[in-house]
N, C-alpha and C positions, 0 to 999 in steps of 0.2 A: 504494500500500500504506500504509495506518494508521501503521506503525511510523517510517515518516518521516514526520509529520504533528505537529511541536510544538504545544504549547498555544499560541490566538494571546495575543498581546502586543508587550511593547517593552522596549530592556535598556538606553534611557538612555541616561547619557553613558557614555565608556569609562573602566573600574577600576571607578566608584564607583557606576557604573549610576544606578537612582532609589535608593539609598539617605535621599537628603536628601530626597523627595518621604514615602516611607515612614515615615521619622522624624519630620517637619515636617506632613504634611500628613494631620490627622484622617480626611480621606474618602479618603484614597490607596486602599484596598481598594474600596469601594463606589462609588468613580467607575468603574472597572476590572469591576468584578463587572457594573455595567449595562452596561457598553461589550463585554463577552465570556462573561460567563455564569461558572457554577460552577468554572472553571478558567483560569487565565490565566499568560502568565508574565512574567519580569520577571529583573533581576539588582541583585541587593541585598549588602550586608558582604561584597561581593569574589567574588560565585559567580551564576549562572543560579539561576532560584529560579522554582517556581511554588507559585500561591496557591489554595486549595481550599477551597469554601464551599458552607456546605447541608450537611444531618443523614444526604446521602446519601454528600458526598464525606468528614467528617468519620468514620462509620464506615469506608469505606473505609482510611484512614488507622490510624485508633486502634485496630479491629477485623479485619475480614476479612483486609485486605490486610498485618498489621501487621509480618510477614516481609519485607516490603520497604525496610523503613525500620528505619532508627536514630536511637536517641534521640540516641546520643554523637556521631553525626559532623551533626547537625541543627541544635544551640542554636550562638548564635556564640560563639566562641572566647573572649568576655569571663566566660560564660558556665563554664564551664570552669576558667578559671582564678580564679575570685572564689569559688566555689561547690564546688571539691575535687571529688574522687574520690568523691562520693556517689550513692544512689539515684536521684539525678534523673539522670545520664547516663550509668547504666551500662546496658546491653543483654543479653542473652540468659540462660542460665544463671546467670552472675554475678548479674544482677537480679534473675531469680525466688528466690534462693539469701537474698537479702540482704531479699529484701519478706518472707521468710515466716519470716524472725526478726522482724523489727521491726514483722511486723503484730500481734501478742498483746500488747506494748506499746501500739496506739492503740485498741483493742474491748474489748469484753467487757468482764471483771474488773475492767481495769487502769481503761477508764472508770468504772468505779465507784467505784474508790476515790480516783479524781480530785474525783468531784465538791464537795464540801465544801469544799477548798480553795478550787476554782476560787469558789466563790459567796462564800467567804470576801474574797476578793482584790477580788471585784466590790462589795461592800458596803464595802468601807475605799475604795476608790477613790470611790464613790458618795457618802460622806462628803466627803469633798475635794472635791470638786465644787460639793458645796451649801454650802460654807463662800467655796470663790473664785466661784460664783456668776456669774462671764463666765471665760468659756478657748476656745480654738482643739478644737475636739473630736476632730479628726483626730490631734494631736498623744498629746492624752490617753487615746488608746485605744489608741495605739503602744507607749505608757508598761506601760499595764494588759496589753492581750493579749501583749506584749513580760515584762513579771511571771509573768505565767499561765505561757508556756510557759519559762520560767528554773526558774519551783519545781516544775511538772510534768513539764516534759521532762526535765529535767536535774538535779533535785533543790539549786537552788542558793539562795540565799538574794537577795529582792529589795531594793532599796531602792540603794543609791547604786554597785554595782558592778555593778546590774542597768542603771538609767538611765543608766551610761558605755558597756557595750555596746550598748547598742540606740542611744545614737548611732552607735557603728561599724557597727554595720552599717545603716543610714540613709547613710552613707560610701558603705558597698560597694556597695549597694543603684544609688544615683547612678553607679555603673561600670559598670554590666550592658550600659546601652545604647549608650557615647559611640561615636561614628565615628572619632575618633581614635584609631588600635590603637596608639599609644606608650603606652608606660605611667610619662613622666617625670615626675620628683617634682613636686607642684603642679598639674599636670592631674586631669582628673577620675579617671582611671584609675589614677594615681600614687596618689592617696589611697586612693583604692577597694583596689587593692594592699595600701598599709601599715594600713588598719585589717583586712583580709583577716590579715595577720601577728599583730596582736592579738589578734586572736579566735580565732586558732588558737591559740594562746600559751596563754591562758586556758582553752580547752577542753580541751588536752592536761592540765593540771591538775585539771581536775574529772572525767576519764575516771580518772586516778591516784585520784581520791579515792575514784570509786563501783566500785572495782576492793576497794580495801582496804577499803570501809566503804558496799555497794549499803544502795539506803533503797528506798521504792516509788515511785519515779519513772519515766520510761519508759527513759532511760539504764542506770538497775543493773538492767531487766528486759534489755536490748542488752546489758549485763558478762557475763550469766551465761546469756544464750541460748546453745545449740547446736544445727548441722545435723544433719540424719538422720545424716550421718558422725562427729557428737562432735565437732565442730571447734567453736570461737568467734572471732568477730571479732577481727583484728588492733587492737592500739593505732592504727594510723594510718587503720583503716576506722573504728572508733569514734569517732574524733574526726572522720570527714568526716560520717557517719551523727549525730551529735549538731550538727554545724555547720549541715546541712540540716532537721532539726527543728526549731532555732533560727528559719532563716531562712523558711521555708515557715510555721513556727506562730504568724506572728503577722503576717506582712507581707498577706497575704490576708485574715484576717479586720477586722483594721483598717478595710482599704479597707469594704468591706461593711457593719461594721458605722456607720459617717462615715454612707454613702451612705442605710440604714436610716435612718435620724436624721434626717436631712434628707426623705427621702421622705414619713414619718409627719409631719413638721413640715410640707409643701408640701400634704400629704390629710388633712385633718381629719377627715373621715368613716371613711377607716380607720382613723386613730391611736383613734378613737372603738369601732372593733369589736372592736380588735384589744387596747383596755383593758380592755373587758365581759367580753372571754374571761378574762382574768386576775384582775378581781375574781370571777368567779364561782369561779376555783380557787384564791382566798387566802383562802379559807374554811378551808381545811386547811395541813397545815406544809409549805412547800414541800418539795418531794423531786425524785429524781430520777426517780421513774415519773410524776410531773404534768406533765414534758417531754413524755410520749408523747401529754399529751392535749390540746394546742395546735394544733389544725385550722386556724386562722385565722392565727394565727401560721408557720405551715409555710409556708403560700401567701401573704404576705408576703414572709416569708425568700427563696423562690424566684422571685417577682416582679424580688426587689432584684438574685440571683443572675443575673436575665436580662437586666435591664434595665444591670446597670451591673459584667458580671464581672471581675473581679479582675483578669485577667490578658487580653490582647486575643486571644490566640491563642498556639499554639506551634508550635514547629519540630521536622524532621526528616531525616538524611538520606537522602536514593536509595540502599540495596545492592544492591537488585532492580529493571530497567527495568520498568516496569506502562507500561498505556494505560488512559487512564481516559474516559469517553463518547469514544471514537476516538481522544483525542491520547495520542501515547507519550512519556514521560518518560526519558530517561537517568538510567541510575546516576551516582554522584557531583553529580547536581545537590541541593538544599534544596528541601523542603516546607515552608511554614507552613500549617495550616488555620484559621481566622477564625471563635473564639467568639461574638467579639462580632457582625459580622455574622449567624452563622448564629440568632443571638438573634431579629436583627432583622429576617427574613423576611415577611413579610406574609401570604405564603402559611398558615403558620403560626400566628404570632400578628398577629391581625388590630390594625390602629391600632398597632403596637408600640413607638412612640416614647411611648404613654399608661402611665401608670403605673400598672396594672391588677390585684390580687391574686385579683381572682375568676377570673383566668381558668385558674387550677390549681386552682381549686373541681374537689370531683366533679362537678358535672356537666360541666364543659367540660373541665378536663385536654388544654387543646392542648398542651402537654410531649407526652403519651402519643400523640397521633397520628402520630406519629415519632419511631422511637426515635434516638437521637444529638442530638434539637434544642435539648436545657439540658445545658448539657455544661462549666458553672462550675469543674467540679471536676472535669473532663477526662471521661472515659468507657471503657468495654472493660475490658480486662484491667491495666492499667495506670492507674484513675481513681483517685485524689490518694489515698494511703495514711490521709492524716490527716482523710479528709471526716467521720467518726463525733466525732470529739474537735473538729474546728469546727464543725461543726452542733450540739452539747451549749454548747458556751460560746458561742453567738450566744444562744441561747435561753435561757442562764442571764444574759446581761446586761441583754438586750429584757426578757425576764419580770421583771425589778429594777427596770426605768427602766420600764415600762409602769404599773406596779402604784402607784409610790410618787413618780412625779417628772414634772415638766414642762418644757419646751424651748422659746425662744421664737428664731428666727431674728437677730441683730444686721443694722443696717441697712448698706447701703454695702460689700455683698461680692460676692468673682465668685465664681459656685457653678458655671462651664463646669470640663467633665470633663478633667483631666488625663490622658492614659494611660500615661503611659511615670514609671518602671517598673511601679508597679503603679495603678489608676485612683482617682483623687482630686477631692473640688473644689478649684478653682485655690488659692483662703484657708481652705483645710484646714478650715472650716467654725466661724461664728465662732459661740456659743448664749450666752442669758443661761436660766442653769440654778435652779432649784429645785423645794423639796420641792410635793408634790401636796397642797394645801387640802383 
């Protein structure tokens, strides 16, 4: 019978299973995925764990099957405790309760009246740039999109109280993954902790502020939302719900945008299409409806989104036992499904290690021959609240640095992909920057 039939695998040593294979070892999934196919299992951060790959197993997961899983009992425990009582692990009712306040904050309107800013912030930053003329770009995009979401999210003011948090949380960031669950002072998770108390400290402050004094930012749209019932968020969900805006609005676009930079810098032939498109629309003042009309750009963006996403994959836990192509899963075990993997199918996208933006051209659109296969910004009913508010400020930076500036690689860097926590080049990407002749 099926129902005893586990996914095959192996669980390692005892307690710590492959933990240190999964952390340490870039091709841990994809050695595993040839060796067992779409499903496999494994025992990883102290639990049985299987792994699920391909846009068939991925829906399963994030869609059809999504009653079987939880978000809250799935991410690890570092996870949890670094990241609060927020939108990312909450599950059922609670969560639909809390996305359908805080979606009218990242769409529509509130995008609109975002944008000014955001391009404002990207032109003083772009200034700085051309003035130090070599810098680490990874760092300085932390800086900005770390800006961006302080005066849009949060409505707070940038500049030297902005640059002390986003070190902390760079801190917390660094605790997400350690294997070490102490959390004593001086380890990585000690730190991760006490800057975790910081920024809580600091938040509960500025929730006080947009309470007495909401501006248009997306936090005083969170002060003064209410559910169908007339209720509004507690003081302690608002500052978890402003903590994970924080930390989601700029740690992912970062990565992406480094990675962008560099891929345009490595293909001259697109950096070269993908300018033409933009002189031909700086003909006119830029706006935010000339966002909608970047074709080439879109399929860039989504190239980079596959080629190098943000995040490697996420986790979930078992409530409901399922069998998936005949193996059956226990409750109480972990899910993780494998973005980046399912990126990198063959089947799919043909050559996928090539760094190729035509292939989300209309005519090929291998994305669309399956749905669940780009899935950067997760998928289903639950795909990343904030995708509309980074996809507008990727393309208000790209359109800034395409239009008006040039990037030249520094020599004697390692540009291999970091992934943990979020994906990186190793020397955070070193450029000798300036203005476009």
């Amino acid at each position: 019978m099926s129902h005893y039939r586990l996914p095959p695998g192996q669980t390692g040593l005892p307690v710590i299973g492959e933990s240190l294979s999964f952390r340490f070892d870039p091709h841990f999934i994809e050695k595993r995925y040839r060796q067992y196919g779409p499903i496999f299992r494994t025992q990883i951060i102290g639990r049985p764990a299987v792994f699920m790959i391909g846009p068939e197993a991925v829906e399963f997961v994030l869609s059809s099957h999504m009653d079987h899983f939880s978000w809250r009992e799935g991410w690890p425990d570092n996870f949890k405790l670094l990241l609060g009582e927020s939108l990312f692990v909450q599950d059922g009712e609670e969560h639909r309760k809390n996305r359908r306040l805080i979606m009218p904050a990242m769409h529509g309107t509130a995008l609109e009246s975002y944008f000014g800013a955001m391009e404002t912030l990207t032109q003083q930053y772009l200034q700085k740039w051309q003035l130090k003329g070599k810098f680490v770009w990874y760092e300085e995009f932390k800086q900005l999109t770390f800006d961006i979401a302080s005066q849009l999210l949060l409505g707070t003011n940038t500049g030297a109280e902005a640059a002390r948090l986003s070190q902390f949380f760079t801190t917390l960031t660094n605790g997400l993954f350690t294997i070490n669950p102490l959390p004593l002072p001086g380890t990585k998770l000690g730190k991760a902790i006490a800057a975790r108390n910081l920024i809580l400290q600091h938040l509960a402050q500025v929730v006080k502020e947009r309470q007495q004094n909401p501006t248009k930012d997306a936090l005083s749209l969170l002060v003064q939302a209410r559910d169908e019932d007339g209720n509004k968020m507690s003081d302690r969900e608002l500052v978890a719900q402003a903590m994970l805006l924080l930390f989601a609005g700029h740690e992912t676009t970062t990565a992406m945008l480094t990675w962008l930079c560099l891929e345009l810098a490595l293909h001259p032939e697109v950096l070269q299409r993908a300018r033409n498109e933009q002189f031909e629309l700086a003909q006119e003042r830029f706006s935010l409806e000339q966002l909608g009309k970047m074709p080439y750009l879109d399929q860039v963006l989504a190239e980079v989104e596959r080629l190098h996403p943000p995040v490697a994959g996420g986790f979930r836990g078992v409530i409901k036992p399922f069998e998936f192509h005949g193996y059956y899963v226990p409750a109480g075990w972990m899910v993780s499904y494998s973005i980046q993997l399912t990126h990198q199918l063959p089947e799919i996208y043909p050559e996928p290690q090539h760094f190729e933006p035509d292939r989300f051209s209309p005519q090929r659109q291998e994305h669309k021959q399956r749905s669940y296969s780009l899935i950067g910004f997760g998928g289903g009913p639950r795909i990343c609240v904030g995708i509309a508010f980074a996809k507008m400020e990727m393309k208000v930076i790209a359109a800034h640095l395409l239009r008006n500036y040039e990037w030249k690689l520094l020599p004697h860097q390692n540009l291999a992909d970091i992934r943990f926590p979020t994906s990186r080049p190793q020397d955070g990407l070193r450029v000798q920057f300036q203005q476009l002749n």
